[in-house]
C-alpha positions, -999 to +999 in steps of 0.1 A: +242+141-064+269+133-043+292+098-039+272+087-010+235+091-024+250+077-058+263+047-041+228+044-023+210+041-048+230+019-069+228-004-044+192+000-039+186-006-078+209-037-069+237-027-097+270-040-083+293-021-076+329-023-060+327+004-033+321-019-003+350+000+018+335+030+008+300+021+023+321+008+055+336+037+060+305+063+054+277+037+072+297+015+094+309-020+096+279-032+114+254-023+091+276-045+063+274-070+080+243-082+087+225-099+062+220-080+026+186-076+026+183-067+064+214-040+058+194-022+029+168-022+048+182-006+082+201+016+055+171+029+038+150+035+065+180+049+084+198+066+066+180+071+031+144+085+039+151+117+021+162+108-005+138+081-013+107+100-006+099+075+022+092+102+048+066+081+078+088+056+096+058+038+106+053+022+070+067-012+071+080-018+037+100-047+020+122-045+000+108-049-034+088-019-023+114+002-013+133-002-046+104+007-066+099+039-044+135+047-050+129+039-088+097+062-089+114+090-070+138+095-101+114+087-125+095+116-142+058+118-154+065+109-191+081+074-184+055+064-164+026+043-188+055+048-218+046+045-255+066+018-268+063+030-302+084+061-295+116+068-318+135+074-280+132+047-251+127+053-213+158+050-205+168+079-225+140+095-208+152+091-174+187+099-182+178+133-192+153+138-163+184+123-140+206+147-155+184+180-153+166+176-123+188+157-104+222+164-111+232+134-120+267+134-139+264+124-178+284+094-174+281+053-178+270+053-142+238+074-147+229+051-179+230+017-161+212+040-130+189+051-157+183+018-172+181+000-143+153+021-135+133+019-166+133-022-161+121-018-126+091+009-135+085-017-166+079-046-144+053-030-124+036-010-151+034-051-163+022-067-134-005-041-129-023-046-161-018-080-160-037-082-123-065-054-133-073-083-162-085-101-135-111-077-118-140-088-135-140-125-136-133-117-091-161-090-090-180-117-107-174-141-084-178-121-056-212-108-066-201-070-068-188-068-033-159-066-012-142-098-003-137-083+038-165-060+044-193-078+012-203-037+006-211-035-031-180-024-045-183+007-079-175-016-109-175+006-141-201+032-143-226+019-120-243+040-099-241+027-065-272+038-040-257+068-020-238+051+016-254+053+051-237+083+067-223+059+088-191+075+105-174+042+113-175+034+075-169+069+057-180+062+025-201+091+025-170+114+028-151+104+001-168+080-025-138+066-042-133+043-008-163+022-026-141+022-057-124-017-060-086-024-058-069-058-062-054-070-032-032-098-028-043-126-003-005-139+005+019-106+000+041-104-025+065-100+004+059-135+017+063-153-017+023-148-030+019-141-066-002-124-092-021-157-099-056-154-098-057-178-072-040-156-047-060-123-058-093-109-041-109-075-048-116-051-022-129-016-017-107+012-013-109+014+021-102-020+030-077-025+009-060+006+028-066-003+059-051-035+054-014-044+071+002-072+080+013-055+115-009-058+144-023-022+158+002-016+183-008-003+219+009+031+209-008+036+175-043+024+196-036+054+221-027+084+198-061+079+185-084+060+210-094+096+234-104+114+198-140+116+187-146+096+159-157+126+138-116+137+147-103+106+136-085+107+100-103+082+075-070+061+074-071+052+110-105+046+108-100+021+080-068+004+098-092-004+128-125-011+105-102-034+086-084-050+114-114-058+137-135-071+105-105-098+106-111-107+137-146-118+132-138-138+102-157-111+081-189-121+101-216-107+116-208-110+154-248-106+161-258-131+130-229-146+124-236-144+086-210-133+063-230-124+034-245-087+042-228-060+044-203-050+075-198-020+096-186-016+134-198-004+162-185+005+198-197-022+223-196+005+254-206+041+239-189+057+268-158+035+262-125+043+241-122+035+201-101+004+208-099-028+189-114-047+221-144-020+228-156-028+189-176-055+176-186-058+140-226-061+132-243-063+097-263-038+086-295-060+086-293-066+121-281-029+130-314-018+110-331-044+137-314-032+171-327+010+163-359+000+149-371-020+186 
């Protein structure tokens, strides 16, 4: 690893360091001197991708995101889900992987590199068990289903009934979407917390097809010619997800927010656009063929 990517990273993992004409001089004045966060930011995204393993420019990420990516990325398998009860410690660990696989000099700056990374990967190994505490007590309160869509969400080793082959909700294709994931109402990004307060459980597919972008025009018209048997489950979720919000998570035929949700194109002939969908229960889907 060379000075630059050293220096990266370091500043990434938010270890101080003394090497702020050096970063002028590689990156430029300009991207200094905005503010911190902002200038990481522009950096990483600009400049870092690579080395980072964030490789889609589309993915808006903050920061705390972006430092555990850069943390994973030099992490191997063993330190993640680490026995505490070892003789060695993480740290150790991921000095030696640092070393090996990433040429990493053996010097103080690859131990604090190393142990700043073990603190960052301990954190979230943390607050992920302390959050999948809470799935129960939600699933509980949300009756088995989904907080956005209210399909009965996979809990444990219950056998769900096998999904509708419904190809605006592909659960058919790939079961695990009906498997449930934590979501946070208010981001972590935007100051929410890992209270249960600010936790809901959703299914796989809503939870990925969550964002806190709007679909832009241009991401609406790479997909919106395609057959919907050609569009990739992921875009299919963003839109399912995003036009479920706009109805509240209600039935737009019933209004009802307690049966189950899918969507459907309100012109056939028309475009798979946000504004040519409309989101109708089940129930009254079952109603509309059956006439």
């Amino acid at each position: 690893m060379d000075t630059n990517e050293l220096y990266m990273l370091k500043q990434v993992l938010r270890i101080q360091d003394d090497q702020k004409e050096q970063f002028i001089k590689i990156f430029g004045k300009k991207i200094f001197d905005h503010q911190r966060q902002e200038s990481l930011n522009n950096f990483i995204h600009e400049v870092g991708l690579e080395i980072f393993g964030i490789t889609d420019l589309r993915q808006q990420l903050d920061f705390s995101e972006v430092q555990l990516k850069a943390a994973l990325h030099f992490c191997p398998k063993e330190a993640i889900n680490f026995d505490n009860s070892r003789a060695d410690q993480r740290r150790d660990v991921i000095y030696a992987y640092l070393i090996n696989n990433h040429k990493f000099p053996e010097n103080n700056d690859t131990v604090v590199i190393a142990s700043s990374i073990s603190k960052i990967v301990g954190n979230w190994e943390q607050d992920r068990e302390k959050t999948n505490l809470y799935l129960s007590p939600l699933l509980d309160k949300q009756e088995g289903k989904c907080a956005h869509c209210h399909a009965k969400i996979k809990r444990g080793n219950n056998n769900l009934t096998q999904p509708r082959k419904d190809i605006y909700k592909p659960y058919y294709k790939n079961r695990t979407l009906q498997n449930p994931e934590i979501d946070h109402v208010k981001a972590i990004s935007l100051d929410g917390t890992n209270a249960i307060e600010n936790l809901r459980v959703l299914c796989k597919m809503c939870n990925r097809g969550k964002s806190d972008k709007a679909i832009s025009v241009k991401h609406e018209l790479s997909i919106c010619s395609k057959e919907i048997e050609e569009v990739t489950v992921a875009n299919i979720s963003r839109l399912f997800y995003h036009r479920v919000a706009l109805s509240d998570s209600k039935c737009d035929v019933c209004e009802k927010s307690n049966q189950e949700l899918t969507i459907r194109k309100i012109h056939e002939d028309g475009l798979f656009i946000l504004s040519n969908l409309r989101v109708i229960c089940y129930k009254c889907e079952d109603k509309k063929t059956s006439r």
